[in-house]
VMD Tcl script that draws the C-alpha trace (Angstrom):
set ca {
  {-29.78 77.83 -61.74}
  {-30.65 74.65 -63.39}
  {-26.64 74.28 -64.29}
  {-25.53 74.77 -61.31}
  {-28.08 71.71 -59.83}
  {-27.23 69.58 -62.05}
  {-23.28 70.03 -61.82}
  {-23.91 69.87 -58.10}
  {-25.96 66.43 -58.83}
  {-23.29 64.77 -60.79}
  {-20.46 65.47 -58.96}
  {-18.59 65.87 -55.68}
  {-19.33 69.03 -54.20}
  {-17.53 70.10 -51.17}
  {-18.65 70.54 -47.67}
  {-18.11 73.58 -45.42}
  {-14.58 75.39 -45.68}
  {-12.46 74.42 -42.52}
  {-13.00 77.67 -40.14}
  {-16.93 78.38 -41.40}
  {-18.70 77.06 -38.10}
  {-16.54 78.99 -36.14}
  {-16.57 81.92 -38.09}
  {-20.46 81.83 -37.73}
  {-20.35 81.13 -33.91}
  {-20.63 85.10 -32.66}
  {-23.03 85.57 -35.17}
  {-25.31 82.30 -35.21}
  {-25.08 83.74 -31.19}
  {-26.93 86.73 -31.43}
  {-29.39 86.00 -34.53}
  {-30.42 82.07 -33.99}
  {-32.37 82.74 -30.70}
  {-34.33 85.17 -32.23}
  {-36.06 83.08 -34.56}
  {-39.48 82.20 -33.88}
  {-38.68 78.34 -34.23}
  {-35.54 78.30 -32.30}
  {-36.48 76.15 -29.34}
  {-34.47 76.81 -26.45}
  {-35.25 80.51 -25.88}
  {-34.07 81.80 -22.79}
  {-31.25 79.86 -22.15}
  {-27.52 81.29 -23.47}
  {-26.58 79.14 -26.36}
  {-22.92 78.13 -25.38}
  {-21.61 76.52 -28.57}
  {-21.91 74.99 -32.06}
  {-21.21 71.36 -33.33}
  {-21.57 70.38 -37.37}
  {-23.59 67.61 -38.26}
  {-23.48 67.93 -41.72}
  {-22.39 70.92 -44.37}
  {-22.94 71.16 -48.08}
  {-22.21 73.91 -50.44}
  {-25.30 74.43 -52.89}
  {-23.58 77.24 -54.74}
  {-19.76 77.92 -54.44}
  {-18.95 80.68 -52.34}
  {-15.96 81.92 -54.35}
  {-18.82 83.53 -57.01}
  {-21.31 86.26 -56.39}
  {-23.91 84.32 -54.46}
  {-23.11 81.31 -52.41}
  {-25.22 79.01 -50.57}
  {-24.52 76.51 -47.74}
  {-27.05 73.77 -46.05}
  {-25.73 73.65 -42.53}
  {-27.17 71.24 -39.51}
  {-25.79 72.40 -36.71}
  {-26.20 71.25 -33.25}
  {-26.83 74.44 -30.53}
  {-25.49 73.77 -27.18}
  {-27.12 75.01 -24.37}
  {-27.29 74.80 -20.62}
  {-29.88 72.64 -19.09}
  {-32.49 74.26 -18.06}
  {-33.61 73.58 -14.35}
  {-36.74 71.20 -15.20}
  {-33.84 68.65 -17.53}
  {-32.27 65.96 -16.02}
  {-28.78 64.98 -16.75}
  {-30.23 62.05 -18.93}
  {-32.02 65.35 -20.94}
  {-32.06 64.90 -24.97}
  {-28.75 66.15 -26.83}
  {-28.73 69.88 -27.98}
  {-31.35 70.30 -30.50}
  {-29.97 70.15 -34.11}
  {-31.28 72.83 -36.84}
  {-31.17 72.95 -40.44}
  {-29.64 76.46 -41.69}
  {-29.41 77.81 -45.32}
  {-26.74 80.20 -45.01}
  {-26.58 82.80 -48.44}
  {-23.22 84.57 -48.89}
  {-22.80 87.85 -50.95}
  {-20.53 90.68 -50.44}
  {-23.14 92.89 -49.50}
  {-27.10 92.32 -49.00}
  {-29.29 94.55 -51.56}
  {-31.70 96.72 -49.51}
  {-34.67 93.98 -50.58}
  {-32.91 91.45 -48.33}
  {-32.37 93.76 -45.20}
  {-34.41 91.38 -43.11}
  {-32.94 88.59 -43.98}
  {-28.89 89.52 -42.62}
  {-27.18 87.32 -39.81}
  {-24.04 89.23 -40.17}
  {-21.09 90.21 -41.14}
  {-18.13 87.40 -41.35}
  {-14.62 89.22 -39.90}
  {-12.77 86.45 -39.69}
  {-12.35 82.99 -41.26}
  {-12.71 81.61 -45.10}
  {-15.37 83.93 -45.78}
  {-13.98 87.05 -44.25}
  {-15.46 90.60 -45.52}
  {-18.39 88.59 -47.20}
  {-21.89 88.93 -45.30}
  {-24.03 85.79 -44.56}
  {-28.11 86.33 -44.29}
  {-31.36 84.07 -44.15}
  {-31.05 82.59 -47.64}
  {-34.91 81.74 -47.76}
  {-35.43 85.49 -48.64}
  {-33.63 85.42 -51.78}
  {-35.10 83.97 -54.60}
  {-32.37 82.30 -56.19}
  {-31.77 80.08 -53.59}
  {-34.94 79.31 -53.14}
  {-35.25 78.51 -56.99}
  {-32.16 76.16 -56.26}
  {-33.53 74.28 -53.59}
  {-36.53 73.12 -56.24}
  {-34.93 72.74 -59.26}
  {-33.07 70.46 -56.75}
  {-36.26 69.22 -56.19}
  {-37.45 68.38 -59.72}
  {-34.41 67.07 -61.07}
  {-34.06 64.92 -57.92}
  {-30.86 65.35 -57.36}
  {-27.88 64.17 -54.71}
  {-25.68 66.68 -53.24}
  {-23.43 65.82 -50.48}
  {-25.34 64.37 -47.88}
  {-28.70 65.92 -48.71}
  {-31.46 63.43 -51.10}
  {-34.10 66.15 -53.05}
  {-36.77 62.93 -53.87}
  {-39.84 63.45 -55.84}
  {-43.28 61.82 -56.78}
  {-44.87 61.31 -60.30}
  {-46.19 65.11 -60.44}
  {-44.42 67.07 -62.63}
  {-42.85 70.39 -61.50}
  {-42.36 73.34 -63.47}
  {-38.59 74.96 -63.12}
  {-39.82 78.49 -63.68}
  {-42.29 79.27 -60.87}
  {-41.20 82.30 -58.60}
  {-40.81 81.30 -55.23}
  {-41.62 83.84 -52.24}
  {-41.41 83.49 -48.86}
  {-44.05 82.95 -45.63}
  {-43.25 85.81 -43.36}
  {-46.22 84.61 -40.95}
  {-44.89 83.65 -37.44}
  {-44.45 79.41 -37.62}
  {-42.96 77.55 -36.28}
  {-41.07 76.10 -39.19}
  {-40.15 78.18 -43.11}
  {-42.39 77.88 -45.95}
  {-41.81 79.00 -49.39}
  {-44.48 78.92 -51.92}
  {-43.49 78.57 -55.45}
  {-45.65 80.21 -58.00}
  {-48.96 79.34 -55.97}
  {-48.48 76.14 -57.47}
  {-46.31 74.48 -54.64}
  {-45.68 75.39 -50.96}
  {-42.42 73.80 -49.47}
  {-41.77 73.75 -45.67}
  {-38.75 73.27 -44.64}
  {-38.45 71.64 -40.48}
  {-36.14 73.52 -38.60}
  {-35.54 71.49 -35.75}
  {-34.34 68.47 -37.05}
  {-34.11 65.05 -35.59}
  {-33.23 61.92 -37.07}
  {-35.59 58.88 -37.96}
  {-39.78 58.94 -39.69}
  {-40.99 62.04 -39.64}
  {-45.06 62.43 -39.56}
  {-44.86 65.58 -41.71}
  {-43.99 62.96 -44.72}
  {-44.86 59.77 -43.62}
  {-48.77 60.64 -42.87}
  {-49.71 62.51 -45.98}
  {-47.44 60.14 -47.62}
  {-50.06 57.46 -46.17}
  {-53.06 59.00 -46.60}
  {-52.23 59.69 -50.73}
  {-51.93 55.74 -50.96}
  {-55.36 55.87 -49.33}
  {-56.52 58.11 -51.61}
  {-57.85 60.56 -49.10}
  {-58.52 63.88 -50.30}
  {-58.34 66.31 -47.00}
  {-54.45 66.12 -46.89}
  {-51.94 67.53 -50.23}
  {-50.00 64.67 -51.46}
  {-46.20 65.11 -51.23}
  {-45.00 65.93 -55.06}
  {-41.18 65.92 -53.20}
  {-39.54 65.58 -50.19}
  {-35.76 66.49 -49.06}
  {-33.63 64.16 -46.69}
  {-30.26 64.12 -45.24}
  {-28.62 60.41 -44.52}
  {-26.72 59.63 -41.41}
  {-23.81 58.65 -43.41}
  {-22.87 62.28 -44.71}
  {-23.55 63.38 -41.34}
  {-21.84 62.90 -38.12}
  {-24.79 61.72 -36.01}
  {-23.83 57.70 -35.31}
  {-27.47 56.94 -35.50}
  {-28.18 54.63 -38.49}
  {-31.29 56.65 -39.54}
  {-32.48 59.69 -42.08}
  {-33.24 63.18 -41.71}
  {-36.30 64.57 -43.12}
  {-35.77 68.38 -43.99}
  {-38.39 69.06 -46.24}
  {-41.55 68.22 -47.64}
  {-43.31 69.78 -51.11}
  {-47.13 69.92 -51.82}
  {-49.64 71.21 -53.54}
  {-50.21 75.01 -52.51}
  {-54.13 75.53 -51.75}
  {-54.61 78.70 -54.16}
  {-56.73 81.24 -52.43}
  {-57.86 79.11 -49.26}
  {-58.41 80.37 -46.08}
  {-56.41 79.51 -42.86}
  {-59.08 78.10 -40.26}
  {-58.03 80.40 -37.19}
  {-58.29 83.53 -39.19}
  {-61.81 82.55 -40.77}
  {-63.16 81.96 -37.62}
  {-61.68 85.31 -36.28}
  {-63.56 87.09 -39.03}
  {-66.85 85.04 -39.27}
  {-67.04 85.92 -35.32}
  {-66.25 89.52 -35.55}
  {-69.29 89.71 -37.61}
  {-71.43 88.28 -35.22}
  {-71.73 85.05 -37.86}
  {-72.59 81.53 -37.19}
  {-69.33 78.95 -37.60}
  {-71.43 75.99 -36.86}
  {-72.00 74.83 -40.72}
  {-68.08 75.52 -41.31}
  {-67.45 73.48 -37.76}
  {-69.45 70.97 -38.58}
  {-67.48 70.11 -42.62}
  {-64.12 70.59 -40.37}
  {-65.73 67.34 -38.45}
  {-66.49 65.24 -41.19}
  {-62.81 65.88 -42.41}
  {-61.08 65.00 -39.72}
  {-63.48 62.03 -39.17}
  {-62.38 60.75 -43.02}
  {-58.54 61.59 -42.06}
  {-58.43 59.21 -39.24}
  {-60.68 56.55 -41.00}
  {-57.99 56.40 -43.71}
  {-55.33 56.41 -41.36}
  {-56.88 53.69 -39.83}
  {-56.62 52.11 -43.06}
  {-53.87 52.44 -43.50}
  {-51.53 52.25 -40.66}
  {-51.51 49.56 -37.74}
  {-53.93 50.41 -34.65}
  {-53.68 48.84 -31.67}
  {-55.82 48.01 -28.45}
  {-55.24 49.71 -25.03}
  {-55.65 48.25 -22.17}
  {-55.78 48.54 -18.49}
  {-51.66 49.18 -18.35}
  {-51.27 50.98 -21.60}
  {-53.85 53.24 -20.02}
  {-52.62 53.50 -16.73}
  {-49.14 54.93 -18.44}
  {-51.42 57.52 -20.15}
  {-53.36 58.70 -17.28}
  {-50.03 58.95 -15.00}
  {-48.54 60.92 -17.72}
  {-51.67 63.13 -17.74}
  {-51.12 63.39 -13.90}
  {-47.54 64.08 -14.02}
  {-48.05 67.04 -16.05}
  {-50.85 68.64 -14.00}
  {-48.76 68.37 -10.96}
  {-46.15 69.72 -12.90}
  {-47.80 72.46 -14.21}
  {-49.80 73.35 -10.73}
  {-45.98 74.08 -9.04}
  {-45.14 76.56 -12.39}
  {-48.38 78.06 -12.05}
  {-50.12 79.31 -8.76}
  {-53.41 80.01 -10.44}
  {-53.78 76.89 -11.35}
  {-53.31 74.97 -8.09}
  {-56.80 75.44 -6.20}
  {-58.39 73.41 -9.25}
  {-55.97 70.41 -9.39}
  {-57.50 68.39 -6.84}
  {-60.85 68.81 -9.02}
  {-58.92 68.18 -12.48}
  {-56.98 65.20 -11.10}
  {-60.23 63.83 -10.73}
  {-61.16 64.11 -14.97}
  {-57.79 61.64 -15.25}
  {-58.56 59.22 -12.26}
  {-62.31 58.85 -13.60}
  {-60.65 57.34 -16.79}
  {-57.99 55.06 -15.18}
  {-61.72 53.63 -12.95}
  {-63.25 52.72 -16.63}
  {-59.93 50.96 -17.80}
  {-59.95 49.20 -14.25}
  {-63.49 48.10 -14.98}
  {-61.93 46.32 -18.12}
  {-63.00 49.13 -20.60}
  {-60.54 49.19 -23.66}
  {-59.73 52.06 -26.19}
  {-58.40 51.94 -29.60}
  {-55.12 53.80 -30.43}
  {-54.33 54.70 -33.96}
  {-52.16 57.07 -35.82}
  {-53.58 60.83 -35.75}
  {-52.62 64.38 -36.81}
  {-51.21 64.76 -32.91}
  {-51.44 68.65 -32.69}
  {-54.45 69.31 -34.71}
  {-56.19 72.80 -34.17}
  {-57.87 75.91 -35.98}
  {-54.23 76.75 -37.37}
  {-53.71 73.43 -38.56}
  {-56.64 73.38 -41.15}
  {-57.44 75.27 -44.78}
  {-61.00 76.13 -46.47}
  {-60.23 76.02 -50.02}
  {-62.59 78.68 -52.27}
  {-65.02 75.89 -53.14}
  {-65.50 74.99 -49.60}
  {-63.76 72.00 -49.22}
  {-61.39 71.57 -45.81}
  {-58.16 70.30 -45.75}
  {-55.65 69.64 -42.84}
  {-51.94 70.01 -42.99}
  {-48.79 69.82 -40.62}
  {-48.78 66.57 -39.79}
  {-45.28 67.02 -37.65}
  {-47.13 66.84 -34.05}
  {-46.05 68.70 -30.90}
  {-41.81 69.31 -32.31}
  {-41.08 69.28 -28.52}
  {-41.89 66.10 -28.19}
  {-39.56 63.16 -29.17}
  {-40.67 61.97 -32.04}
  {-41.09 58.39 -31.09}
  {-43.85 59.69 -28.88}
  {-45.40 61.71 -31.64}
  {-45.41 58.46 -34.22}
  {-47.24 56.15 -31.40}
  {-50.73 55.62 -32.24}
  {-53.66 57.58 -29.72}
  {-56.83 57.78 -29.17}
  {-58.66 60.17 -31.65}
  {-60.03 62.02 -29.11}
  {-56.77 63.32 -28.40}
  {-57.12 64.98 -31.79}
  {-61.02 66.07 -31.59}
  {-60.24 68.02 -27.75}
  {-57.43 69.77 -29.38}
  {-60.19 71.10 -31.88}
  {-62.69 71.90 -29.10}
  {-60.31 73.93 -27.64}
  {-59.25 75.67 -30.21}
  {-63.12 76.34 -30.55}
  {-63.20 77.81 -26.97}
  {-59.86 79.59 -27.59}
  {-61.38 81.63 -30.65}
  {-64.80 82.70 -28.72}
  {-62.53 84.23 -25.99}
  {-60.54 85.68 -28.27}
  {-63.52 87.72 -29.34}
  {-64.59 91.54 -28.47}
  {-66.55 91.07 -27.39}
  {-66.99 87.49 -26.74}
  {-70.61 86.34 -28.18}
  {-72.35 83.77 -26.11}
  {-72.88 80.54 -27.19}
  {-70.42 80.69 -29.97}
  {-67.59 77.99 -28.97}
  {-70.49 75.27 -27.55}
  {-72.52 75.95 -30.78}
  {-69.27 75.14 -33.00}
  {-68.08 72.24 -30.62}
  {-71.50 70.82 -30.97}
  {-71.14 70.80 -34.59}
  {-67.74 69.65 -35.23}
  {-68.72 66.25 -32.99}
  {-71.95 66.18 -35.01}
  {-70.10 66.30 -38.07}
  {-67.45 63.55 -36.92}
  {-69.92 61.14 -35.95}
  {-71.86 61.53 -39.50}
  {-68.57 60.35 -41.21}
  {-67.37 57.76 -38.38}
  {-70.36 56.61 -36.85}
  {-68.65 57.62 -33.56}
  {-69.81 60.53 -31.62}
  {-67.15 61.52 -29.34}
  {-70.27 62.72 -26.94}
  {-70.63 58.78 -26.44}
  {-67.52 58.43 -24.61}
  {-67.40 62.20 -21.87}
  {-64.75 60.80 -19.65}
  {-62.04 60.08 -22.26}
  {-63.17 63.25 -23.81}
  {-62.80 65.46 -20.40}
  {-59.58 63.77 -19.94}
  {-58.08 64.70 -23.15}
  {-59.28 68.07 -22.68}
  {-58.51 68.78 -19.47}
  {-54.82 67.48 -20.64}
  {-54.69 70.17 -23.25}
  {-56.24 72.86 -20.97}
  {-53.78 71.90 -18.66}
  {-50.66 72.87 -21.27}
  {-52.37 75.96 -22.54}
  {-51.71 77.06 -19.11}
  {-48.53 76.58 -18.91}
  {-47.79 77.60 -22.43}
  {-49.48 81.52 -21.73}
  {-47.95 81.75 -18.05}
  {-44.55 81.24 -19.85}
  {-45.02 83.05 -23.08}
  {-48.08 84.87 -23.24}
  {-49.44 85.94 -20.15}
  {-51.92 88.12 -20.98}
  {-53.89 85.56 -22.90}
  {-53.70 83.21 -19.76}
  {-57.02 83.89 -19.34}
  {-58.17 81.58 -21.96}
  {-56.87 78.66 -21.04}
  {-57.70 79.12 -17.04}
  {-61.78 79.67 -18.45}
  {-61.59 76.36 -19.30}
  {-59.84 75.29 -16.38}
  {-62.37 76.54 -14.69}
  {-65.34 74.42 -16.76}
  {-63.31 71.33 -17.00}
  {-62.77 71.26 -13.06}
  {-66.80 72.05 -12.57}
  {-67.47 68.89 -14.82}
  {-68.22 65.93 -13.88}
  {-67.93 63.92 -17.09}
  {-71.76 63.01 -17.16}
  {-72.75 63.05 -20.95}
  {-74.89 66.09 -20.57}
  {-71.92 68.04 -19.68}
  {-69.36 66.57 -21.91}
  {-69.74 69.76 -24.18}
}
mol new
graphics top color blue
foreach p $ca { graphics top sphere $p radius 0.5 }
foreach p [lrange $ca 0 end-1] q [lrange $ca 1 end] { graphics top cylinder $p $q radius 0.2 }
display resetview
């Protein structure tokens, strides 16, 4: 493995055969919108453009190995204008054998018929662990193949730890190695900063212990590619794997099926994210908003609850009552009030945070909302935007609940602000409308979200719907 890195690293290696892509097509087809992270589910994919191809193990030997980007047209759907982004771009690993072993069963795309690789069958190469060994010995040994950049930090890595797979549903690939290091890979790819490396990045120059520090990252640059833009591709990032910690979601799950108080855990989950966005804070510019910065915000918060009232008829009789949560905060900004906007996780939930044995919280996936463009996701917000996410999550675990115990969600919410403020010296109490605003905002997708995808759980989201549009922002409400 090692030998073949390090011949890859030192000289040319070729791209793609001629024919591959197309080859692939029928196949990419039928398995790529099945993925869990494949974005544009429920519209026909149509076609396949390159971006960039590089062969990580030859194909002409038992095992072969290609990194593929590859751009997946599709039709617009009926909400995209014709100024809508370009098809969305994915990163593939492609394995080759001539036949899968029954241990990778789950992992086939297909079998090739035609083109350079006909008779051989292609599968998710993520399942395998020799190409997952390749991809960090690439890692370690930093090494330049084709287009692709494997960078890496001062921590050493160890060549010989076993790498497995995350079969969880995400919406990106993990592979721990070892339970030393856990490498996730981004699957939709765009070009330019991505948060996913440049915040923890940040945050390890601040010294701030909630977030892993990237040991190694893996990048793609617009020259081996055919994208015009001048810019990089992050792929990858590397950290430190949290040995036996606990996913926050699932912990609170399990701490309420037992009828258990969450408000000591929800209240250390406060004080960590407080001490994330003080060192962001630190360590990244902030800026002031004002009344027209503000007035974008709140008719971007209105634009989506009008939005979502047409997709969803449940939701319309309350958007007179919600509108009012976002009109209350464009009255303070009118009144000269100010907020100020700094970098923050941008999607930051139960999911999105580990217990580690000793008790210690961390928070990881710094990569925001991957719908959004990521300009959007790298301009600096309000916290709040971060805390509501949090409350709701809260509320979202309570319901899910059976049964549901009372007083759960507002005893955990209570805590989490308690514990922000004892690290900040903000309580986000202090400040309801911006709070109900943000909320309501996230409420408002949650909606939209189950109608489309999960409607049974809709719900959850319309509960607080329900609250929010009952509220009337005084403090004494705010939670």
């Amino acid at each position: 493995m090692s030998e073949a890195v390090t011949r890859s690293a030192g000289a040319h290696r070729p791209a793609a055969p001629p024919g591959l892509l197309a080859s692939l097509d029928p196949l990419l087809r039928e398995w790529l919108p099945r993925q869990r992270w494949f974005a544009g589910k429920g519209r026909p994919v149509s076609g396949f453009s390159l971006v960039a191809a590089t062969e990580l193990l030859p194909a002409d030997t038992q095992l072969g190995l290609y990194h593929l980007l590859v751009r997946a047209h599709q039709p617009l759907a009926p909400t995209q204008g014709a100024l809508s982004h370009p098809a969305d771009c994915y990163q593939l690993l492609i394995g080759v054998r001539e036949a899968l072993p029954p241990r990778l069963a789950p992992a086939l795309i297909g079998h090739l018929k035609e083109g350079p690789l006909a008779g051989r069958t292609v599968y998710e190469a993520l399942y395998d662990p020799r190409p997952a060994g390749v991809l960090l010995e690439a890692l370690r040994t930093q090494a330049r193949i084709g287009a692709l950049r494997f960078e890496c930090d001062r921590q050493e890595i160890r060549g010989d730890l076993v790498p497995r797979l995350v079969t969880s549903e995400q919406s990106n690939s993990s592979i721990v190695y070892g339970d030393t290091f856990i490498l996730k890979l981004l699957r939709r790819i765009v070009p330019g900063i991505n948060p996913d490396l440049e915040l923890p990045l940040a945050l390890a120059r601040e010294g701030c212990p909630r977030v892993p520090a990237p040991a190694a990252w893996l990048l793609a640059d617009s020259a081996g590619t055919t994208d015009a833009a001048d810019e990089t591709y992050v792929l990858g990032v590397l950290q430190p794997f949290v040995q036996g910690a606990a996913d926050g979601w699932e912990l609170a799950l399990r701490e309420l099926a037992k009828g258990e108080d969450f408000s000591t855990e929800a209240r250390a989950l406060g004080r960590a994210t407080a001490e994330v966005h003080t060192a962001l804070a630190r360590a990244l510019p902030t800026m002031t908003l004002g009344h027209t910065q503000m007035r974008l915000l709140v008719d971007g918060m209105i634009e989506r609850l009008e939005a979502a009232a047409q997709a969803v008829p449940a939701l319309q009789r309350y958007a007179p009552r919600l509108h009012t949560a976002f009109e209350a905060l464009a009255d303070l900004s009118d009144e000269g009030r100010t907020w100020i906007a700094q970098r923050i996780h941008g999607d930051l939930h139960l999911g999105q945070c580990l217990r580690s044995p000793d008790g210690a919280w961390s928070l990881i996936d710094f990569e925001g909302e991957p719908s959004k463009p990521l300009a959007e996701r790298r301009m600096p917000q309000p916290p709040a935007r971060d805390i509501a996410g949090m409350l709701r999550s809260f509320d979202y675990a309570a319901l899910s609940g059976h049964p549901p115990v009372p007083g759960w969600a507002d005893a955990c919410r209570a805590a989490y602000c308690t514990g922000y403020a004892e690290v900040s010296g903000r309580d986000p109490r202090t400040d309801p409308v911006l709070l109900r605003a943000y909320e309501t905002d996230k409420a408002i997708y949650e909606v939209l979200y189950e109608a489309r995808h999960r409607p049974d759980w809709l719900p959850v989201p319309m509960a607080a719907i329900h609250r929010l549009a009952a509220d009337d922002g005084a403090p004494e409400h705010a939670l």
